[in-house]
Structures are given as structure tokens and as C-alpha cells.
C-alpha positions, -999 to +999 in steps of 0.1 A: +019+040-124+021+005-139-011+017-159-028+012-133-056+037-110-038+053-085-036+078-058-015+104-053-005+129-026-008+169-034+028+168-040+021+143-073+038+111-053+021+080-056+008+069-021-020+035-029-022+021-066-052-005-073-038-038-088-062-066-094-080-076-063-060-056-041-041-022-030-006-016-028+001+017-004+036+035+002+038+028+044+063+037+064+070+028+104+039+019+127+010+017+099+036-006+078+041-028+105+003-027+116-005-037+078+021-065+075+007-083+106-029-086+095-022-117+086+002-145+072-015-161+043+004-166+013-022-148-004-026-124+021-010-088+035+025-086+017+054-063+009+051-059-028+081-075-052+081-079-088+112-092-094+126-068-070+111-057-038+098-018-039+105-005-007+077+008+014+050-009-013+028-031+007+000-051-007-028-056+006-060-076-005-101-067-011-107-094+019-092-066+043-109-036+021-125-022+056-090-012+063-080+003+030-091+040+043-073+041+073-039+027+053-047+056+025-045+081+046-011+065+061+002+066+025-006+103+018+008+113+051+039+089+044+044+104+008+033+141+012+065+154+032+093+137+003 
């Protein structure tokens, strides 16, 4: 996806795609919500947009990589039922 490494669910979704310094998982309800207030920086947790926001894409960066298990897991569970 983009070219870049991803992950996908057994069902061939994506669910977390490495871009730069950071991951971008498909999130959905509680663990979106949990992501999106790690914290406010600019350069910090966001919803994903280039150019046009992709729903359910959230960004996050290597400076919270402890968490990036936990929100993979999320992802897969998010992605595997559609």
C-alpha cells in the first residue's frame, strides 16, 4: 500500500502500514480514541490525511513505539471482520 511495508489481516486488508518514522493503523472506536489522545503535538498521534483524510488511518510516531503492538493487534481485529 503506498509502496510501503505493511500488515495485513488474514482476510488481505490492510490493518498498520510503516511510513517514515512512524505507523499508520486502521482503528476503530475505544483503541482509536485511546491512540488519538496520547498526545497533542503537532508532530505527534494524528489521524492520517494526505490531501484527504482516510478514515480510520491513525498515525502514530516511533516516540510512542512501546505502544505499536498493542494498536496492531487493535488493527487486525478492526479489519479482520470487513
Amino acid at each position: 500500500m503506498f509502496g510501503a511495508l505493511c500488515m495485513k489481516a488474514p482476510n488481505g486488508k490492510a490493518a498498520a502500514i510503516f511510513w517514515k518514522d512512524s505507523v499508520m493503523f486502521k482503528l476503530a472506536g475505544r483503541a482509536k480514541q485511546e491512540a488519538l489522545n496520547l498526545d497533542s503535538a503537532q508532530i505527534g498521534v494524528h489521524l492520517y490525511d494526505s490531501h484527504r483524510p482516510m478514515k480510520g488511518w491513525v498515525q502514530i510516531p516511533f516516540k510512542h513505539s512501546a505502544k505499536w503492538k498493542r494498536y496492531a493487534k487493535s488493527a487486525i481485529e478492526n479489519v479482520k471482520g470487513k
